[in-house]
C-alpha positions in Angstrom: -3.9 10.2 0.5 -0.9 9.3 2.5 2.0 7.2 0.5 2.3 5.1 3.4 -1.4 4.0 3.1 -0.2 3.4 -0.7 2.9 1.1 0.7 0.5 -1.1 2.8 -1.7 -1.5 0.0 0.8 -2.7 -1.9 2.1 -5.0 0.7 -1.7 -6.2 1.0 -1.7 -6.9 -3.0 1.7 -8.4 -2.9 1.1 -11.0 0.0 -2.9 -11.3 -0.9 -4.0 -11.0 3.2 -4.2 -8.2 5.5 -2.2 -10.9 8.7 0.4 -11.4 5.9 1.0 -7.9 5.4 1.3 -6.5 9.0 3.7 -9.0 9.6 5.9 -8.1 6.5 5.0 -4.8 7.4 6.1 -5.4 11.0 2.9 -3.8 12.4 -0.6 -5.3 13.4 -3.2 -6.5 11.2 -5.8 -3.6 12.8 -3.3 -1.2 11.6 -2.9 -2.5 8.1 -7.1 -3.0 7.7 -7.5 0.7 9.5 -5.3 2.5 6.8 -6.6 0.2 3.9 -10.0 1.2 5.4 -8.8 4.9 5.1 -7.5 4.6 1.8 -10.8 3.1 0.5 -12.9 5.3 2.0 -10.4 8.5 0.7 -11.0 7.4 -3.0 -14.3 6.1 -2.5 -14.3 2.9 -4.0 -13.4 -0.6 -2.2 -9.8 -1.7 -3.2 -10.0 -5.3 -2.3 -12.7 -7.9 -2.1 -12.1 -10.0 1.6 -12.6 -14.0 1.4 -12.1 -16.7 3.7 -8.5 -17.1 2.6 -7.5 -13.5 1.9 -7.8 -10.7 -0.6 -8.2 -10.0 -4.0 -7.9 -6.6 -5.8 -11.4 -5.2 -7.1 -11.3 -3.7 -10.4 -10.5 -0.1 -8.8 -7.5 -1.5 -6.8 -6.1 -3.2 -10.2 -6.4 0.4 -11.4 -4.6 1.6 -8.1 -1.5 -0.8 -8.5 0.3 0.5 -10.7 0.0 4.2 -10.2 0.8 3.0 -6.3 4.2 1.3 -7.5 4.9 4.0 -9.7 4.4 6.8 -6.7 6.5 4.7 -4.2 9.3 4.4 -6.9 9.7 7.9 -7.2 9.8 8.7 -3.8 12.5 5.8 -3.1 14.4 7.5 -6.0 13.9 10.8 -5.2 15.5 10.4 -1.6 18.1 8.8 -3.2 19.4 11.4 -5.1 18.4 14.4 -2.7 20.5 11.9 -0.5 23.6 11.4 -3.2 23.4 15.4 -3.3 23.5 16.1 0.6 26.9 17.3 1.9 29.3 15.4 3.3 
């Protein structure tokens, strides 16, 4: 499991479509559907249900969310106080 295939996920939940997160993502939406495709097939369940105008979290990406926030939170904070600690 790679935490950037945990960002894009997030991005996905947060802007409900794949096109919507590639461009917040600044990427293109095969990346975005290839890494969410990775991600799913890595934990073995589907994350989010597609519909005509979007996606919405399955029950196993609800479950995902917040342990996915949580792990990119912790990364952000610790590079910012390996960061604080680096010499000057």
């Amino acid at each position: 499991m790679e935490l950037s295939d945990l960002r894009i996920s997030l991005a996905v939940a947060r802007t409900h479509g794949i096109t919507k997160a590639a461009q917040e993502l600044h990427t293109v939406q095969s990346n975005v559907s290839a890494r969410i495709h990775a991600l799913e097939k890595h934990l073995g369940a589907p994350l989010f249900r597609r519909h005509a105008r979007g996606v919405a979290l399955t029950t196993a990406g609800e479950q995902l969310l917040p342990y996915a926030e949580r792990i990119s939170r912790l990364v952000d904070e610790a590079h910012q106080v390996v960061g604080d600690e680096a010499p000057r």
